[in-house]
N, C-alpha and C positions, 0 to 999 in steps of 0.2 A: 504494500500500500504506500502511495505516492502524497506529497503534500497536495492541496487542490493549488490548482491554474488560476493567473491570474485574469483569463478570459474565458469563456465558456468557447471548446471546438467544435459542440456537438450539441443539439436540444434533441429532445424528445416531448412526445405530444400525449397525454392521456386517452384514451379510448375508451377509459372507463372509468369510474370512480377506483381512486388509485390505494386509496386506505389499508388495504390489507395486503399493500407491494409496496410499502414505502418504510425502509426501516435504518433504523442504528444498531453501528455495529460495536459493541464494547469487548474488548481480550482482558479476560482473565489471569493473571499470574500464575507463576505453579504457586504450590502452597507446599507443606510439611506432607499433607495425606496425598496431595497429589500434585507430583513433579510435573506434569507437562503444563504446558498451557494449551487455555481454554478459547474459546468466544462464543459469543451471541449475537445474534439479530432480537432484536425488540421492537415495537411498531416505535414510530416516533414521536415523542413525546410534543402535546400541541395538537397532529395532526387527528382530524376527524372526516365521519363520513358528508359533513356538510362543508368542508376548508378543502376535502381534496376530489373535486369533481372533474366528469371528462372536459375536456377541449383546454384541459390547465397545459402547459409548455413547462419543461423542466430543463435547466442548463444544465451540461456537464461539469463539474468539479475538476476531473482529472485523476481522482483518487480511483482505486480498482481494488475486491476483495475478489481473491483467487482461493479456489476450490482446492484441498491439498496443502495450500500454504496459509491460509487462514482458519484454525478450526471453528466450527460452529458453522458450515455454508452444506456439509454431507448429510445426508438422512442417517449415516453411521455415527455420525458425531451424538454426542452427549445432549446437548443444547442446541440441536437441530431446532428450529422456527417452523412447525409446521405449516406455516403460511409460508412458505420461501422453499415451494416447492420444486424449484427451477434449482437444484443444488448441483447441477454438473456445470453450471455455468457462472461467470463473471460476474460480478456486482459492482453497478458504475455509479458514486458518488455524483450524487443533482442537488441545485437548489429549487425550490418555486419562489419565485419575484413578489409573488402575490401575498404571500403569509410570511417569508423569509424563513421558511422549514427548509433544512438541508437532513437529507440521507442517503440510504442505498437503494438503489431496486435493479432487477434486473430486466436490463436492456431486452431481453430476447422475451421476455414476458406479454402475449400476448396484449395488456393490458397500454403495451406502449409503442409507439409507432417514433421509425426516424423520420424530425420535423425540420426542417429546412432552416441554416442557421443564420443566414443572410440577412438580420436584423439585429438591431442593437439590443444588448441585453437590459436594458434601461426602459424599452418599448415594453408596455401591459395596457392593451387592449380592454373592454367589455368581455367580450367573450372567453378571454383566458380569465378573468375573474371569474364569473359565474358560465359558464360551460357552454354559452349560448352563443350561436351565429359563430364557430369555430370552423373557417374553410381550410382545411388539411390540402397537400400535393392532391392532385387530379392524376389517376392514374391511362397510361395510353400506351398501350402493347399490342403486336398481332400475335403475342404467343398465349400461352395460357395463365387461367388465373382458378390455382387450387385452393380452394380452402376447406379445414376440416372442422370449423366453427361456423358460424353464423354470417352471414351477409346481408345488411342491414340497409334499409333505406328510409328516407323521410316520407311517413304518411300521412293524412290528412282527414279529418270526420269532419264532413261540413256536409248541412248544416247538423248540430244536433241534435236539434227536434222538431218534427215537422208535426203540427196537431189540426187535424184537419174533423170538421163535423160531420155526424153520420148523414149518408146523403150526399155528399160532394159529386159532383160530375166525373168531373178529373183532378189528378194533381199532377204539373207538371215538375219533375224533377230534372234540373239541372245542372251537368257537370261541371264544373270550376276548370277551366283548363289550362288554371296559372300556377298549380303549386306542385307540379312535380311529375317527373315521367311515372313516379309509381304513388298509385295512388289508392285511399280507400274511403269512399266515401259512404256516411252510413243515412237509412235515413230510417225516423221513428214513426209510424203512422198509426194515431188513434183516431179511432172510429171508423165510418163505411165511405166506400167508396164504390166509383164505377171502373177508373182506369189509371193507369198512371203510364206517364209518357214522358219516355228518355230526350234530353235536349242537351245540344252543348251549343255557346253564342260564339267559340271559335273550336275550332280542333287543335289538342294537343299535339306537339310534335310527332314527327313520322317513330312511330316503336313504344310510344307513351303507353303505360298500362294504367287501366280505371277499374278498381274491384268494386260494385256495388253492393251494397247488402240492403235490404228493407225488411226492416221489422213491422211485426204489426200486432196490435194487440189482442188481451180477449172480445173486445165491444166489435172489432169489423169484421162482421159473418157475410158480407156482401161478396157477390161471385165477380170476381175483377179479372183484367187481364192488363198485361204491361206491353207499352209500346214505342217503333221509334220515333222519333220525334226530329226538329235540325241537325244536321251534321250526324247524325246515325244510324247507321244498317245493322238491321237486326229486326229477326223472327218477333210476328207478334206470339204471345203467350196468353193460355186463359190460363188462368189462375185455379179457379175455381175458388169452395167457398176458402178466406185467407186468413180464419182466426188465429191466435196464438200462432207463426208459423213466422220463419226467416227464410228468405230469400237472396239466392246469389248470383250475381252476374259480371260476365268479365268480358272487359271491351278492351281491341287495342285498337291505336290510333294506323291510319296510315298516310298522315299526311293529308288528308281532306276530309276521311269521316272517322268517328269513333265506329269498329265493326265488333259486331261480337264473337266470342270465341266460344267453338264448341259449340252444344246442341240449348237446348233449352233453357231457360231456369231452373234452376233446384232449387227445389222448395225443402226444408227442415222441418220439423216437430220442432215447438216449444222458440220461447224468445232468446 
C-alpha cells in the first residue's frame, strides 16, 4: 500500500448504492498470542445508505490493498468482511467530493463502472450529489455486449391514473413519445366503458419500444375492445367482459407508426 496521489488518475462512477462496497482498511499488529499480522475491512465510518447513492463519482487515491500481501482481503483470512466478497482482487483507495468519505472498494465490483477523468476534481455537479440526471460514457460497438446481470433502462408510468365514469364512450389513451426508446406506460381505469383507443401525437424513434399495460377495476363489467388510433397499427381486440383483469401490449416504433408486436392482447386475472 502506497501513500495516496496528489491528483486523482482514475474516477469511478457508482451504479448503485455503494454502502456495503465502500470500506477501511485497518492492520493489526502481531501481539504475544498471535505473531502474524492481521487486517480488516470495516464499512466506513460516516458513510450510509442515504450519503452513498448511485451516479456518486469517486476519485482514485493511489493507495492499492493486495490480496496475499495484505491480510484481511481472502475468504481464508481470519477477519474476512463478508461484504468484500470480491477477495481475489485489488482494492483501490477513493475519495467522494461530496461527503469527503475516503476508503477502499473494489474497482472490479460490479457496483462501479470506469468514469471518465477529464474533469477537474473540484467539479460536483447535482447529480453526483443526489444520484439524479447522472449521464455515464455512451457505449458504441459492432461487437458484443454480455452480461450476466441485469440490463436496465429508464421507464416511465404516465399517466397514473386515469378515472373514467361508468358509461364512457371511449377513452383515448395516448403514448408520450418523449421519454425514452423503452418505455412502460401504465394506465388505471375505473368504471365502464365502450373502447379504448391507442394514439400517439408523434412516433417515437425508428426501434423505440412502448409496453402498455391497462388495468381495470372490479366496477367495469362493460364488454370493451381496444383500438388503433394516430400513428398506430394494430389489430382491433374485443375485450370482452374486462373486470378485475390486466392487460398487455407491446408496440415498436418504426419510424412513422407505433406497430404492435405479436398476436393479441393478453389479458390476466386479477389487478
Amino acid at each position: 500500500m502506497v501513500g495516496d496521489q496528489a491528483r486523482p488518475k482514475k474516477e469511478y462512477i457508482a451504479t448503485a448504492n455503494f454502502y456495503n462496497s465502500f470500506f477501511t482498511y485497518t492492520a493489526i499488529a502481531p501481539t504475544s498470542g498471535n505473531l502474524a499480522t492481521t487486517g480488516k475491512l470495516t464499512p466506513v465510518t460516516g458513510a450510509s445508505t442515504g450519503n452513498c447513492p448511485a451516479g456518486r463519482i469517486l476519485r482514485e487515491l493511489g493507495s492499492h490493498l493486495y490480496p496475499g500481501v495484505n491480510p484481511g482481503l481472502l475468504p481464508t483470512d481470519a477477519n474476512y468482511n463478508v461484504f468484500a466478497t470480491h477477495g481475489s482482487h485489488i482494492f483501490t483507495k477513493v475519495y467522494d467530493a461530496v461527503t469527503g468519505l475516503r476508503g477502499f472498494i473494489d474497482a472490479n465490483n460490479s457496483v462501479f463502472a470506469t468514469y471518465s477523468n477529464e474533469r477537474p476534481e473540484e467539479f460536483v455537479d447535482a447529480g453526483e450529489i443526489d444520484g439524479t440526471g447522472r449521464r455515464g460514457p455512451s457505449v458504441y460497438t459492432s461487437g458484443n455486449v454480455t452480461a450476466a446481470g441485469q440490463i436496465r433502462s429508464s421507464t416511465v408510468t404516465s399517466p397514473a391514473t386515469n378515472s373514467y365514469s361508468t358509461g364512457s364512450a371511449s377513452i383515448p389513451i395516448t403514448i408520450d413519445p418523449t421519454v425514452g426508446q423503452v418505455q412502460v406506460q401504465t394506465f388505471s381505469i375505473t368504471g365502464g366503458t365502450n373502447s379504448f383507443t391507442i394514439t400517439t401525437a408523434a412516433t417515437p424513434a425508428a426501434g423505440s419500444l412502448v409496453y402498455l399495460i391497462l388495468k381495470t377495476d372490479a366496477s367495469h363489467t362493460t364488454a370493451a375492445s381496444v383500438a388503433a388510433g394516430t400513428n398506430v397499427k394494430m389489430n382491433t381486440v374485443a375485450l370482452g367482459t374486462v373486470a378485475s383483469k390486466t392487460f398487455g401490449l407491446t408496440l415498436v416504433s418504426d419510424g412513422t407508426n407505433l406497430v404492435q408486436v405479436g398476436g393479441n392482447v393478453v389479458a390476466t386475472p386479477g389487478m
